[in-house]
TORDO-110543 format. One record per atom (N, C-alpha, C): residue number from 1; atom name; x, y, z. Coordinates in nm, 4 decimals. Example, Ala and Ser with C-alpha at 12.3 -4.5 7.8 and 13.67 -1.06 7.14 Angstrom:
residues 2
k	a	X	Y	Z
1	N	1.3190	-0.5690	0.7800
1	CA	1.2300	-0.4500	0.7800
1	C	1.3200	-0.3300	0.7800
2	N	1.2850	-0.2250	0.7080
2	CA	1.3670	-0.1060	0.7140
2	C	1.2900	0.0030	0.7870
***
This chain:
residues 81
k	a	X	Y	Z
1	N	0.3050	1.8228	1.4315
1	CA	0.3271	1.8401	1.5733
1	C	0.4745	1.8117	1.6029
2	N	0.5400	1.9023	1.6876
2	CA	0.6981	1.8737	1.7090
2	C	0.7098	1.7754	1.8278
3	N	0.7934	1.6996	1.7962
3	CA	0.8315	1.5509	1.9092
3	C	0.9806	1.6101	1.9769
4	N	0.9353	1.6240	2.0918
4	CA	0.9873	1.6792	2.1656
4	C	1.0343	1.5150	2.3082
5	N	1.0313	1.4467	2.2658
5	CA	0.9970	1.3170	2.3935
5	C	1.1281	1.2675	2.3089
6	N	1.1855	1.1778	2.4103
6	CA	1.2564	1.0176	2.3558
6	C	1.2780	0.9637	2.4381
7	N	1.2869	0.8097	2.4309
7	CA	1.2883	0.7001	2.4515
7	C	1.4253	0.6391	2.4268
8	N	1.4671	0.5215	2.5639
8	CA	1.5602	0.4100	2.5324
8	C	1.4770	0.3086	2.5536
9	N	1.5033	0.2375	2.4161
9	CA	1.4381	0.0981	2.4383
9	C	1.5213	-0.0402	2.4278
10	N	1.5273	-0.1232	2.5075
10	CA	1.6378	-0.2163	2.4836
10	C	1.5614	-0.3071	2.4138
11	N	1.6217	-0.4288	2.3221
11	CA	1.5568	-0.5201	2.2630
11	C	1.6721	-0.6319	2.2812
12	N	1.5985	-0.7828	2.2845
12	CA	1.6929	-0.8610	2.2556
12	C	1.7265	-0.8848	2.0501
13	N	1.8348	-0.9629	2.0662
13	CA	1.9275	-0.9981	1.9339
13	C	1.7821	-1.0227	1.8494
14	N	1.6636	-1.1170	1.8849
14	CA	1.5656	-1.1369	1.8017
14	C	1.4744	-1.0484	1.7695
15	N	1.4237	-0.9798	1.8478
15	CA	1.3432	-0.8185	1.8460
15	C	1.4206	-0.7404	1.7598
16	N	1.5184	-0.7143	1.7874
16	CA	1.6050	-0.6046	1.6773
16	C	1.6065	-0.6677	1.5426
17	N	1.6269	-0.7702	1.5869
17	CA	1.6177	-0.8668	1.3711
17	C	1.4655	-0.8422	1.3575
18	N	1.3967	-0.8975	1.4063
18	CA	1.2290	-0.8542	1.3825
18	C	1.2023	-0.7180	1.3404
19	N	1.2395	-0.6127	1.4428
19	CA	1.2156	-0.4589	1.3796
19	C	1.2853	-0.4146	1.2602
20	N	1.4141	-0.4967	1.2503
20	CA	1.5017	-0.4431	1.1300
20	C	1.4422	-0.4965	1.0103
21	N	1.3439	-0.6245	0.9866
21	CA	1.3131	-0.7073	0.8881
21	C	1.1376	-0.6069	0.8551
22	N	1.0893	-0.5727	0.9165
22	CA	0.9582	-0.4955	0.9419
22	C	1.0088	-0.2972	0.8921
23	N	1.1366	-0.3109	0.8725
23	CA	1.1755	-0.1912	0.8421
23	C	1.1999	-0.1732	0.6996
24	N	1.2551	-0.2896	0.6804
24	CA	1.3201	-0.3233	0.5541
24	C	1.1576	-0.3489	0.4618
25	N	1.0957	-0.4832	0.5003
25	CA	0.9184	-0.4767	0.4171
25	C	0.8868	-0.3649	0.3778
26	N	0.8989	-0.2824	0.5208
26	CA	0.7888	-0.1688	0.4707
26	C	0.8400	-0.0337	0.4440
27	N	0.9712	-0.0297	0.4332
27	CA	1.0277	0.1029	0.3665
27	C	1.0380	0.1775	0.4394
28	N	1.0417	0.1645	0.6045
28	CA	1.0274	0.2993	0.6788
28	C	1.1250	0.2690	0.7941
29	N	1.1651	0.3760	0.8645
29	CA	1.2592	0.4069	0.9933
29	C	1.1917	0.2916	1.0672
30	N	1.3294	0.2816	1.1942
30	CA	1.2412	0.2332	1.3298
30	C	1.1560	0.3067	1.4132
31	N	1.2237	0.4213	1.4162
31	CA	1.0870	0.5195	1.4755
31	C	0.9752	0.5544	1.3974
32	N	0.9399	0.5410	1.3090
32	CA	0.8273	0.4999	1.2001
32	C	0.7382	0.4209	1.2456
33	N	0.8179	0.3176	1.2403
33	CA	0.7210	0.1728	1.3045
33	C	0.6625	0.1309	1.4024
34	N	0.7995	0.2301	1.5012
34	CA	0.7002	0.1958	1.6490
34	C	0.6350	0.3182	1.6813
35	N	0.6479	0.4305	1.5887
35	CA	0.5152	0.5124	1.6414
35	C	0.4121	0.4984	1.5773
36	N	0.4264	0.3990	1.4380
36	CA	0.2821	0.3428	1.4164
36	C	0.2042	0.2238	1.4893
37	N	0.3182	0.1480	1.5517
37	CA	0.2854	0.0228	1.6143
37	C	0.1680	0.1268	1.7603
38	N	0.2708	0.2888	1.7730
38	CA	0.2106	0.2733	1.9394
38	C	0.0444	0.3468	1.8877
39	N	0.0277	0.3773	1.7401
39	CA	-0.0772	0.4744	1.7230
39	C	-0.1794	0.3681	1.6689
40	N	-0.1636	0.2700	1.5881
40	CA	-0.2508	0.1770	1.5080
40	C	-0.2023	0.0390	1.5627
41	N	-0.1376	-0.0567	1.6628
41	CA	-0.1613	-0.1391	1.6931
41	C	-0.0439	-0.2306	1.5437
42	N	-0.0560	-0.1790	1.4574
42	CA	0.0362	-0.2271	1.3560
42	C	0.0724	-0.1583	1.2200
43	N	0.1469	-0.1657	1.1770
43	CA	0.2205	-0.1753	1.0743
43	C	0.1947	-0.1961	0.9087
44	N	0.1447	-0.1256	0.8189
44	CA	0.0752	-0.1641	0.6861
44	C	0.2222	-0.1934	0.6256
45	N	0.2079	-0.2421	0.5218
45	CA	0.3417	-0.2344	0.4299
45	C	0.3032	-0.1254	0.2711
46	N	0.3850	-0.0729	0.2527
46	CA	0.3774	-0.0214	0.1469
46	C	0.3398	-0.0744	0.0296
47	N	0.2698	-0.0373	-0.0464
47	CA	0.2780	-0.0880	-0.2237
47	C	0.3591	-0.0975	-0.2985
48	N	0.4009	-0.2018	-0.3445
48	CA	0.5498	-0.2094	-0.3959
48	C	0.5310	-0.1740	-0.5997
49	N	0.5889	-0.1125	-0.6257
49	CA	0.6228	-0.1577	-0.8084
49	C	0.5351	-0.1972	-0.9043
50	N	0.5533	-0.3190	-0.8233
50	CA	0.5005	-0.4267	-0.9152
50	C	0.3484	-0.4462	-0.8946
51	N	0.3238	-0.4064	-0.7716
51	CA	0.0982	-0.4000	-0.7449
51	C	0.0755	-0.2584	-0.8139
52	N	0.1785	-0.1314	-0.7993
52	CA	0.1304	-0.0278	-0.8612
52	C	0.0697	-0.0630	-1.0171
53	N	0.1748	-0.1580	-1.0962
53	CA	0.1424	-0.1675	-1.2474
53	C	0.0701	-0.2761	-1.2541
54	N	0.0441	-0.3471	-1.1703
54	CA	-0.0746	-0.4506	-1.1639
54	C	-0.2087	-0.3337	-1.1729
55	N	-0.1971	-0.3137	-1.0762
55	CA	-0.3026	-0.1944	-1.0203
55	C	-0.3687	-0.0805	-1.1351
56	N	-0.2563	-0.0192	-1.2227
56	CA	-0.2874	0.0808	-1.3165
56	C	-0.3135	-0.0337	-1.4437
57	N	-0.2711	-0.1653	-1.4869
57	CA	-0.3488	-0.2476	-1.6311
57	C	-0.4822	-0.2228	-1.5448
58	N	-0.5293	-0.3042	-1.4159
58	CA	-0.6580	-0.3143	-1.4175
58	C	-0.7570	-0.2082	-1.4206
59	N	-0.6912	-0.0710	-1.4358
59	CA	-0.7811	0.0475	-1.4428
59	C	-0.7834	0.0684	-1.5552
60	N	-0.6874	0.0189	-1.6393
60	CA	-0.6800	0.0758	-1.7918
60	C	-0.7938	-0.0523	-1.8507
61	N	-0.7795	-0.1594	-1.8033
61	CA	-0.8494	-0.2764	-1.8416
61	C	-1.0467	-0.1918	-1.8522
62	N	-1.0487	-0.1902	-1.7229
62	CA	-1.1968	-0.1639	-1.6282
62	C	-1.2320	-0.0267	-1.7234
63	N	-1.1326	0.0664	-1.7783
63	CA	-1.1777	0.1717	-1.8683
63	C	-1.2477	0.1451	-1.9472
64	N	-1.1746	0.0548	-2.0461
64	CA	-1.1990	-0.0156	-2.1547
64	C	-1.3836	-0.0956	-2.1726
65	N	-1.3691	-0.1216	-2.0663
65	CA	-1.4694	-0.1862	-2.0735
65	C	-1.5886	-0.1186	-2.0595
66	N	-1.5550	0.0669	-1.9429
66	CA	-1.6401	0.1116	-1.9373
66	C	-1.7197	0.1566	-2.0976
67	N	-1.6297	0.1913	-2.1144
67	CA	-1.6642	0.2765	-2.2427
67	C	-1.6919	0.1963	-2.3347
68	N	-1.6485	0.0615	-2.3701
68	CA	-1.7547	-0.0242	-2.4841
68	C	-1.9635	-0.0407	-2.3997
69	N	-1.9442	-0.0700	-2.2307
69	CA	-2.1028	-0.1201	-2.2080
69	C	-2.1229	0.0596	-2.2459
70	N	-2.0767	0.2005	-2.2057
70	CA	-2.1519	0.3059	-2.2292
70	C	-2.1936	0.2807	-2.4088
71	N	-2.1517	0.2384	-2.5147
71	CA	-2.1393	0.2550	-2.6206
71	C	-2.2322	0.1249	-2.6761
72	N	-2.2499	-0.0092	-2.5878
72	CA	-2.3695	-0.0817	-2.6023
72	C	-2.4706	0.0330	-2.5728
73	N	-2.4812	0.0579	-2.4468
73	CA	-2.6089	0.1144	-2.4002
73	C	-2.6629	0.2458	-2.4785
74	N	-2.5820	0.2945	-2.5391
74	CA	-2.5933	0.4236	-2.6450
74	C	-2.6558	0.3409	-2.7931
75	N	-2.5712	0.3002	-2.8489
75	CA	-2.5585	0.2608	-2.9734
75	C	-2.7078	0.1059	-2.9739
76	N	-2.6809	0.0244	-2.9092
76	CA	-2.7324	-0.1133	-2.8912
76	C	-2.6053	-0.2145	-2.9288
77	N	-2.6623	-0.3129	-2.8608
77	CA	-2.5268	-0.4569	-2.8112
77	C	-2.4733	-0.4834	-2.9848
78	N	-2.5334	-0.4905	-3.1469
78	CA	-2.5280	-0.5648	-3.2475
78	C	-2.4123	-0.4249	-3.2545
79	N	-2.4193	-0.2764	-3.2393
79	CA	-2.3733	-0.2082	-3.3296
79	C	-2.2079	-0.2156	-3.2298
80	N	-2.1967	-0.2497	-3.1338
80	CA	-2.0726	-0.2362	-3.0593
80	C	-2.0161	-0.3838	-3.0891
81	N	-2.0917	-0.4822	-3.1426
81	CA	-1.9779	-0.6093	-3.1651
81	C	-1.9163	-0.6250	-3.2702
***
């Protein structure tokens, strides 16, 4: 949808450090933020790096595991240990 509207918004010295610090967390513009602030009430932060590769061991982990209980439940528990 094209945004065709704008806005002046004044802020004091602490509001502007607040939006600039909420910009910086979460990787996005100020107009980002406050048109998520005006659509959802708030603000998610992005996934950073370091939860992505947290995130992908525990799938590689949870694989692992699928495929030994499929290979109990195939085989029986003595032939998979």
């Amino acid at each position: 949808m094209k945004k065709k509207y704008t806005i002046t918004l004044r802020l004091t010295d602490m509001q502007y450090a607040l939006l600039g610090a909420i910009c910086r967390r979460t990787k996005r513009t100020q107009s980002e933020v406050i048109r998520s602030f005006i659509e959802n009430g708030s603000v998610r932060e992005r996934i950073s790096q370091e939860h992505i590769y947290i995130i992908r061991q525990l799938i590689g982990e949870s694989t692992n595991l699928n495929q030994l209980a499929r290979q109990a439940n195939t085989y029986g528990f003595s032939a998979v240990a």
